[in-house]
N, C-alpha and C positions, 0 to 999 in steps of 0.2 A: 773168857775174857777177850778172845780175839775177835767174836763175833760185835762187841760192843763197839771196835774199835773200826770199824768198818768204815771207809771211803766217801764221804757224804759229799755228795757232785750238786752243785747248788748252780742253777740257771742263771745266766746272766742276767742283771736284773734289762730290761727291756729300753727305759729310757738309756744311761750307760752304751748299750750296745746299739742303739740307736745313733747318738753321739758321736759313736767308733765309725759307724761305716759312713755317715756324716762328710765328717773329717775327710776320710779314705778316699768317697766322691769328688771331691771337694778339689783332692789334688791332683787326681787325674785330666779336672775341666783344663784346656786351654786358654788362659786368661788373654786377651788381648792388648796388645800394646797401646798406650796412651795415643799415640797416632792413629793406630786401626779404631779404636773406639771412635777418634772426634771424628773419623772419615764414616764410622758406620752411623756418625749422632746423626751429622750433617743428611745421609739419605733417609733416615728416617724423618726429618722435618720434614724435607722437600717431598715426600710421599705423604705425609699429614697436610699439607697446604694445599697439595694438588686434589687431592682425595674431600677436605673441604673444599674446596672451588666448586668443584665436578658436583659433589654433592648437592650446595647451596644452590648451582645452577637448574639442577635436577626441579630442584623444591620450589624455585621459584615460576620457571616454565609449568610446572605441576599447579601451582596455587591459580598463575593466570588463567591456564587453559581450564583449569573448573571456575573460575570468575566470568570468564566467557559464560561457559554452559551455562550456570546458574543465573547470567544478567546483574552479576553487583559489580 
Protein backbone atom coordinates (compact mmCIF):
# COMPACT_ATOMS: atom_id res chain seq x y z
CA UNK A 1 0.00 0.00 0.00
CA UNK A 2 2.70 2.43 0.66
CA UNK A 3 4.20 2.01 -2.61
CA UNK A 4 0.70 3.38 -4.25
CA UNK A 5 0.96 6.19 -2.11
CA UNK A 6 4.07 7.57 -3.47
CA UNK A 7 4.97 11.49 -3.96
CA UNK A 8 3.74 12.52 -7.45
CA UNK A 9 5.91 15.73 -8.22
CA UNK A 10 4.04 17.29 -11.09
CA UNK A 11 5.87 20.13 -13.29
CA UNK A 12 4.92 23.41 -13.36
CA UNK A 13 2.81 23.77 -15.84
CA UNK A 14 4.98 26.14 -18.30
CA UNK A 15 2.66 29.06 -19.14
CA UNK A 16 1.96 29.69 -15.08
CA UNK A 17 5.68 29.57 -14.47
CA UNK A 18 6.24 31.77 -17.16
CA UNK A 19 3.79 34.24 -15.67
CA UNK A 20 5.69 33.92 -12.24
CA UNK A 21 9.01 35.07 -13.41
CA UNK A 22 7.17 37.55 -15.58
CA UNK A 23 5.90 39.45 -12.67
CA UNK A 24 9.33 38.84 -10.65
CA UNK A 25 11.06 40.82 -13.81
CA UNK A 26 8.73 43.02 -13.84
CA UNK A 27 9.71 44.39 -10.44
CA UNK A 28 12.99 44.54 -10.33
CA UNK A 29 12.82 47.15 -13.79
CA UNK A 30 13.46 50.65 -12.48
CA UNK A 31 10.30 52.43 -13.57
CA UNK A 32 11.00 56.09 -14.32
CA UNK A 33 9.47 59.00 -12.89
CA UNK A 34 6.91 60.90 -14.74
CA UNK A 35 9.58 63.75 -15.07
CA UNK A 36 12.39 61.53 -16.25
CA UNK A 37 10.11 59.87 -18.90
CA UNK A 38 8.77 63.28 -20.57
CA UNK A 39 12.77 64.50 -20.30
CA UNK A 40 13.63 61.07 -22.05
CA UNK A 41 10.33 61.54 -24.65
CA UNK A 42 11.44 64.97 -25.30
CA UNK A 43 15.30 63.71 -26.59
CA UNK A 44 13.92 61.11 -28.31
CA UNK A 45 11.83 63.41 -30.59
CA UNK A 46 14.52 65.83 -31.07
CA UNK A 47 16.88 62.73 -32.18
CA UNK A 48 13.79 61.52 -34.63
CA UNK A 49 13.72 65.25 -36.26
CA UNK A 50 17.17 65.57 -36.64
CA UNK A 51 17.84 62.12 -37.90
CA UNK A 52 14.94 62.94 -40.52
CA UNK A 53 16.33 66.23 -41.51
CA UNK A 54 19.87 64.58 -42.09
CA UNK A 55 18.21 61.93 -43.61
CA UNK A 56 15.90 63.79 -46.15
CA UNK A 57 18.85 65.91 -46.89
CA UNK A 58 20.90 62.83 -47.64
CA UNK A 59 18.17 61.75 -50.22
CA UNK A 60 17.69 64.75 -51.81
CA UNK A 61 21.55 65.77 -52.58
CA UNK A 62 21.52 61.93 -53.62
CA UNK A 63 18.35 62.22 -56.06
CA UNK A 64 19.94 65.59 -57.58
CA UNK A 65 23.40 64.39 -58.04
CA UNK A 66 22.11 61.36 -60.15
CA UNK A 67 19.56 63.85 -62.05
CA UNK A 68 22.87 65.58 -62.87
CA UNK A 69 24.51 62.22 -64.12
CA UNK A 70 21.58 60.94 -65.88
CA UNK A 71 20.63 64.65 -67.74
CA UNK A 72 16.79 64.82 -66.41
Amino acid sequence: MAEKEKKVVKRPNAIARFYRETIGELRKVHWPTRQEAWHLTRIVLAVVVVMAIFLGSIDAIGAWLIGLALGV
